[in-house]
C-alpha distance (Angstrom), angle and dihedral (degrees) to the residues before:
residue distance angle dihedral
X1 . . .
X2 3.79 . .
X3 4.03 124.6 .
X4 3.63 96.5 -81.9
X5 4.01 93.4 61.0
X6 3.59 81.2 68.0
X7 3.54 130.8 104.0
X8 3.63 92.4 -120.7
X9 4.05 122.2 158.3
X10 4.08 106.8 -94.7
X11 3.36 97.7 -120.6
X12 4.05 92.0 60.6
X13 3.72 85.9 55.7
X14 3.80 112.2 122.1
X15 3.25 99.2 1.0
X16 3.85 130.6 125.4
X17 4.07 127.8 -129.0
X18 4.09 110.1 -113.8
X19 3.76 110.6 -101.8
X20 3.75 139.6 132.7
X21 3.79 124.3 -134.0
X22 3.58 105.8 -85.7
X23 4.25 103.5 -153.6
X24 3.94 133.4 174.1
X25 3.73 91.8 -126.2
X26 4.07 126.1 134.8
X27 4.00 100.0 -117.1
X28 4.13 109.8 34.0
X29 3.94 107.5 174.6
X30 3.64 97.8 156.4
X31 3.28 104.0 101.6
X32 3.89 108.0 52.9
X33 4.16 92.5 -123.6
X34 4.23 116.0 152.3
X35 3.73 102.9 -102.4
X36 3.30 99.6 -143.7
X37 3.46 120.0 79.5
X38 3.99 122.1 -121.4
X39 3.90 109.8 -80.6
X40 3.85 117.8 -96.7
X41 4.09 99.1 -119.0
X42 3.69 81.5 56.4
X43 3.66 92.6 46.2
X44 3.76 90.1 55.6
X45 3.81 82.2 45.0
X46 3.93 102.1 59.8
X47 4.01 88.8 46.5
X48 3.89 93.1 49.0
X49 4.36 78.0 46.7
X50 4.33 91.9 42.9
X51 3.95 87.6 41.5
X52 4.02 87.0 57.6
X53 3.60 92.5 43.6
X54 3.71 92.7 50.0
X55 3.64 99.7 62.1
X56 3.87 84.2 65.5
X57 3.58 113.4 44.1
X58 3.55 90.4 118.7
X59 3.31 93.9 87.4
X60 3.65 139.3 47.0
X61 3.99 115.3 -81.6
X62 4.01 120.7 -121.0
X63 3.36 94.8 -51.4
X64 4.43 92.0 -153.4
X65 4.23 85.2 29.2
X66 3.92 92.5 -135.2
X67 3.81 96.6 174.7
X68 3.30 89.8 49.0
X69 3.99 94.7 47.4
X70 3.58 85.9 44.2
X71 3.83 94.8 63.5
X72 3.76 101.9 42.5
X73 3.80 82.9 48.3
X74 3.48 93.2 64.0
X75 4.06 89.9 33.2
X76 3.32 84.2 69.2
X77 3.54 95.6 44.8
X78 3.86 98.2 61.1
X79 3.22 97.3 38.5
X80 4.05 104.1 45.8
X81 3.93 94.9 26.7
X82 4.10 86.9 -131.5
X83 4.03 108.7 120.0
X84 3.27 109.3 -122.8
X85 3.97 127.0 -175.7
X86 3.99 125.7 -154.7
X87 3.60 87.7 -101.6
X88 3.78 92.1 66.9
X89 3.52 91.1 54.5
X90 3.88 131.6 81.8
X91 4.26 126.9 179.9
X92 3.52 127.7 -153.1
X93 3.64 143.4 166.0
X94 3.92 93.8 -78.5
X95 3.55 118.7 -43.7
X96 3.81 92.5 -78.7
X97 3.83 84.1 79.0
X98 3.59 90.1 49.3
X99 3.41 99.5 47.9
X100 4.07 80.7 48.2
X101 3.85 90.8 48.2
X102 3.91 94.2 54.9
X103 3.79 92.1 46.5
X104 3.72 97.0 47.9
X105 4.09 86.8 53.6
X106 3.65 101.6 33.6
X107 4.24 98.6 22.2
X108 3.72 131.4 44.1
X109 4.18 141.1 109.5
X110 3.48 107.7 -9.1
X111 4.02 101.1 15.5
X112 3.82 129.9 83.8
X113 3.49 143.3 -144.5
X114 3.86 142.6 -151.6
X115 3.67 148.3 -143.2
X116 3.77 141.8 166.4
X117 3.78 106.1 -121.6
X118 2.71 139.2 -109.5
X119 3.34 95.2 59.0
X120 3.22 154.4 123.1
X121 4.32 99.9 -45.4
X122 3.71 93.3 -153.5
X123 4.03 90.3 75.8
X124 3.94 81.2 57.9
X125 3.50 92.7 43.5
X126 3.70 102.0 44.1
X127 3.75 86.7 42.2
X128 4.23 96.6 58.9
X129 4.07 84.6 38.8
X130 4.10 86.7 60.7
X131 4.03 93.7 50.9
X132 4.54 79.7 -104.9
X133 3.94 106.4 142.5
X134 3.78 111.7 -134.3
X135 3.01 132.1 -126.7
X136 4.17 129.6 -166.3
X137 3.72 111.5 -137.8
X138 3.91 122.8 -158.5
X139 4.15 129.7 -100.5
X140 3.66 130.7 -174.1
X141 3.37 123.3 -111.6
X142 4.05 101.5 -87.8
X143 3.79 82.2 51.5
X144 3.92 93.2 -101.1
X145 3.68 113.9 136.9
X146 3.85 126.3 -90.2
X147 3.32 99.8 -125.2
X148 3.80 98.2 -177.0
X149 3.68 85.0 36.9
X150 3.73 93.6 47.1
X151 3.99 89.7 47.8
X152 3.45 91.1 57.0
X153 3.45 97.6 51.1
X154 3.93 88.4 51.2
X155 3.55 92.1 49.4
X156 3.92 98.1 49.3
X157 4.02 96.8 40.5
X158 3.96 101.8 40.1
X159 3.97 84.6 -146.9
X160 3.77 112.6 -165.0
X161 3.53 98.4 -138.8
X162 3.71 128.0 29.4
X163 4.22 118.3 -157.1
X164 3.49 114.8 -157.1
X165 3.83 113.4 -178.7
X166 4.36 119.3 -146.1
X167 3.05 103.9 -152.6
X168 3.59 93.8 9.0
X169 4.08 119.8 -137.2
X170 3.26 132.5 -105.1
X171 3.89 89.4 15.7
X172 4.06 103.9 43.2
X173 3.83 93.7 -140.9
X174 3.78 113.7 142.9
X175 3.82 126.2 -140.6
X176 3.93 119.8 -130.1
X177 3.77 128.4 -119.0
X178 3.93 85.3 -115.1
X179 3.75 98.0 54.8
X180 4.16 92.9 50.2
X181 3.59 84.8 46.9
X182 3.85 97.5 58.8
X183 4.18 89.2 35.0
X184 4.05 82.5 52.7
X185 4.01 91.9 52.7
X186 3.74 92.3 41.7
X187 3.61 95.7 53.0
X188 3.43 90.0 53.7
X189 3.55 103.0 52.1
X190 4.01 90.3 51.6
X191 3.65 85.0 49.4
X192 4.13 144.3 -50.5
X193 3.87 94.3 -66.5
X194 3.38 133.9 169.7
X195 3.54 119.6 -120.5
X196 3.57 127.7 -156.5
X197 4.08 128.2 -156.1
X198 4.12 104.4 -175.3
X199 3.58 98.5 -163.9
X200 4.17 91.3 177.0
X201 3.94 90.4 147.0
X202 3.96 101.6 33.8
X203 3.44 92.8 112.7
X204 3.63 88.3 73.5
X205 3.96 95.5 42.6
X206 3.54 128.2 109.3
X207 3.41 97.3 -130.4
X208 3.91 129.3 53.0
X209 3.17 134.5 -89.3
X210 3.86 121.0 -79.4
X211 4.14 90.1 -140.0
X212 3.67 92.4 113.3
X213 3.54 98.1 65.5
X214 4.11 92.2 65.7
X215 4.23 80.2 79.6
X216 3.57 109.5 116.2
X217 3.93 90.2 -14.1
X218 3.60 100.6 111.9
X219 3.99 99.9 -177.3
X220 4.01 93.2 49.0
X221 4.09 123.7 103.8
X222 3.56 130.5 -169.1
X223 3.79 111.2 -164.4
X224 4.43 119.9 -172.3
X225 4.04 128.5 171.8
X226 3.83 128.1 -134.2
X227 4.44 77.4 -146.5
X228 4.29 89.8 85.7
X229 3.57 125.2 32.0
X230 4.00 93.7 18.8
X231 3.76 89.2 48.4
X232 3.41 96.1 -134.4
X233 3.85 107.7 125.9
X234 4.14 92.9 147.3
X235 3.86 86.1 55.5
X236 3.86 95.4 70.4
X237 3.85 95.2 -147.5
X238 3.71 120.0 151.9
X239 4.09 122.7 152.9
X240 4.22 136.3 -176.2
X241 3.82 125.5 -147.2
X242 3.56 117.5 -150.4
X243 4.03 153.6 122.4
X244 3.91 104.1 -37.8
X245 3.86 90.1 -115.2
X246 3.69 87.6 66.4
X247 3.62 83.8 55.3
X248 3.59 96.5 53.6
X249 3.91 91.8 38.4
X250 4.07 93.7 54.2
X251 4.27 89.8 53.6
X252 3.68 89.6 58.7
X253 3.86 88.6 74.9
X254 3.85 101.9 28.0
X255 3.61 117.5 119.8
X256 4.32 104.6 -117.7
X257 3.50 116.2 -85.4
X258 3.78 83.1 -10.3
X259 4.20 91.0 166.3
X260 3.78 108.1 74.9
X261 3.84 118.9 -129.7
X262 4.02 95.0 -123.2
X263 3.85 83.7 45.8
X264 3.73 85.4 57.7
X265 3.47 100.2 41.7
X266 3.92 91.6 53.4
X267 3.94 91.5 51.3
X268 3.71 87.0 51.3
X269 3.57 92.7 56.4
X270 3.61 88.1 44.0
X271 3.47 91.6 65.5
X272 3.78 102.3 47.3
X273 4.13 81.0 64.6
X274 3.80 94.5 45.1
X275 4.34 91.4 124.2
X276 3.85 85.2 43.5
X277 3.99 86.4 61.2
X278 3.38 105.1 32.6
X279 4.06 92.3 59.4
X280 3.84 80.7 58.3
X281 3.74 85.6 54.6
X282 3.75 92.8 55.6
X283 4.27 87.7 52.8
X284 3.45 91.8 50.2
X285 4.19 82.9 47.4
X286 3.89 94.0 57.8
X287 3.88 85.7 40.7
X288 3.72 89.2 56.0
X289 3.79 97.4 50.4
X290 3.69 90.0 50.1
X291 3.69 95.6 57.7
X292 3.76 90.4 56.2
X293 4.02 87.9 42.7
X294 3.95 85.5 56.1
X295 3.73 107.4 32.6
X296 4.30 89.1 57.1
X297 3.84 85.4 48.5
X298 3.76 91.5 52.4
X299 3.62 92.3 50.7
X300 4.28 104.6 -89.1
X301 3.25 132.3 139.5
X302 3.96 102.8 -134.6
X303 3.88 121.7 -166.2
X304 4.09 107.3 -144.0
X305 3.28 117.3 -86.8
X306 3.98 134.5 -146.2
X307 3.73 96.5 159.0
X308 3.47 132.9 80.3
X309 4.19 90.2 -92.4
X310 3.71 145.4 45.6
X311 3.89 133.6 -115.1
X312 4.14 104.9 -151.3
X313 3.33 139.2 162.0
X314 3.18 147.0 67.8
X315 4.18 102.8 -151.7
X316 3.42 125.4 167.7
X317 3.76 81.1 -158.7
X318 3.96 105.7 42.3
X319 3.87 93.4 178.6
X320 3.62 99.0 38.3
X321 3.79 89.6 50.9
X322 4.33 85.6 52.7
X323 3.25 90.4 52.5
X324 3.56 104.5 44.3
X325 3.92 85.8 53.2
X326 4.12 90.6 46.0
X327 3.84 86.5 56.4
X328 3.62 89.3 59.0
X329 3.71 90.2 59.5
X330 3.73 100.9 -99.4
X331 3.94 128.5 109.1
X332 3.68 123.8 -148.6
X333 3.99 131.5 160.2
X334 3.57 128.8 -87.2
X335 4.29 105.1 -164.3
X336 3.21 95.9 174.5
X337 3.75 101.4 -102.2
X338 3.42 112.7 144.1
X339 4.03 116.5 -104.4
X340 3.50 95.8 -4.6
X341 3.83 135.0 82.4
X342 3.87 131.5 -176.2
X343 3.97 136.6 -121.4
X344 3.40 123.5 -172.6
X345 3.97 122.6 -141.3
X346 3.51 115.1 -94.4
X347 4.13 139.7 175.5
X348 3.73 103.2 -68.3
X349 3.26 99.5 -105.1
X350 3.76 90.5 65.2
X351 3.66 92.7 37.8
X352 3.72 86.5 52.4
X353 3.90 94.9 57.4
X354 4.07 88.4 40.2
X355 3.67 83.9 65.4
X356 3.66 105.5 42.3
X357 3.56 80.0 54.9
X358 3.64 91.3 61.0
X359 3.50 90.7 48.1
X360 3.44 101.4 58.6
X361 3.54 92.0 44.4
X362 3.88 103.4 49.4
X363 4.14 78.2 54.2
X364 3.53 97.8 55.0
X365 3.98 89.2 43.1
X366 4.30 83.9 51.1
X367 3.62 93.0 48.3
């Protein structure tokens, strides 16, 4: 019996589960992780948290994780300059289940969603998994959105949630205050919709955050991960600010006490290390920049980047062109767009190799 045997919902026919190659090779930069592992005085940190924690796991954790609300709140706060309260602020595990959460409550049989691709595939994904019909919105050519495109789309589907990806994955363009602004009012005249920003790499972007805009825009979300900027990927830690009634809404389809206690505890002592992190944020910044200095030189064409990766290419022959680069020891990400593949910034050591990689291919491809 093979998968299609299976009485599986239509709509998951054919398709293919998210993942990225996952290969024993000496430089892997496919999958837009931090580098550099978490900082030993916060090491010691999260097992002095875990060690509290442990002493009781017989019972059930914080079921509505207030503490840990409380801190990204003011996270956020600081680092955005946007008050924001614990009852703006939702956790998950990652911002998968977020993304989940919103379309269980807002999506689902007989509703639709929609997102400017490329982008990130789980909002696809996610969306077909919660019974939410897709639909493919347009982008201009350098990957910007359409926005008259886009508002015609809005206006002739009626979608029930918008996604709106800042900086947008796999091609690390960002999205203006502006253009959410005029998706925002367009969703609303086709109906009440919720509209998404996922800002998981904004912490790398040139441009601030778009948090501010949730005030007094009840129907707005801005979703982030602990997985990018806090370098904590194995934690499985994403979170949403919002209206409070998106708050409520989002814990009428949570699993109970779906956010462990040691996963709390760990985020926690994420937090107290926050400056700790995000000067590793501004090294993997420079490193960024310098990848798009030195892929143009070699010959690339480089879409801009505010994320913590680079789109380049073009290839006639995307695949080839991965593989030729994986043979030289160093793993980037294929995502199926057409000419162009993506690398995510690493130490520079590894970044170093990713480009001599380059190198040698774009001179074999010249010969």
């Amino acid at each position: 019996m093979n998968i299609d045997d299976l009485p599986i919902r239509d709509e998951l026919r054919g398709k293919s589960p998210y993942g990225a190659p996952q290969l024993d090779v000496p430089v892997q930069l496919n999958t837009n992780e931090n580098p550099y592992p978490l900082p030993e005085p916060l090491v010691e940190r999260i097992a002095e948290r875990v060690r509290e924690a442990a002493r009781g796991l017989n019972r059930y954790p914080d079921r509505d994780a207030i503490e840990l609300r409380t801190e990204l709140a003011g996270y956020l706060t600081r680092t955005t300059g946007h008050t924001v309260g614990t009852a703006n602020v939702w956790a998950a595990n990652g911002s998968n289940e977020v993304i989940q959460q919103l379309l269980q409550t807002f999506g689902g049989p007989g509703r639709t969603a929609i997102g400017f691709e490329p982008s990130y595939s789980m909002h696809a994904l996610i969306s077909r998994g919660t019974g939410t019909s897709w639909i493919s919105g347009p982008r201009n050519d350098d990957f910007t959105i359409d926005l008259t495109a886009a508002g015609r789309a809005i206006a002739e589907h009626r979608p029930d949630v918008v996604f709106i990806t800042s900086p947008n994955n796999p091609t690390g363009t960002a999205v203006d205050a502006d253009t959410v602004l005029a998706l925002y009012t367009a969703a609303q005249a086709a109906r009440p919709s919720l509209v998404v920003v996922d800002e998981a790499y904004v912490e790398f972007s040139h441009r601030p955050s778009l948090l501010a805009l949730i005030e007094g825009r009840p129907n707005l979300v801005v979703s982030r991960t602990m997985s990018k900027a806090f370098g904590a990927a194995g934690l499985r830690l994403g979170y949403l600010a919002a209206d409070p009634a998106v708050v409520d809404a989002v814990q009428l389809v949570r699993l109970p006490y779906h956010l462990s206690a040691v996963t709390q505890a760990t985020a926690l002592a994420a937090l107290e290390h926050t400056d700790t992190l995000l000067g590793y944020v501004e090294q993997l910044k420079t490193e960024r920049d310098r990848l798009v200095i030195e892929l143009r030189a070699i010959g690339c064409e480089v879409t801009e980047s505010d994320a913590n990766f680079v789109q380049f290419g073009r290839f006639t022959d995307t695949h080839e062109a991965w593989q030729k680069i994986l043979d030289r020891g160093v793993l980037v990400r294929d995502n199926g767009v057409p000419g162009w593949l993506r690398v995510t910034a690493g130490t520079p050591v590894e970044n170093d190799a990713f480009l001599d990689a380059v190198r040698e291919l774009m001179k074999e491809q010249s010969a």
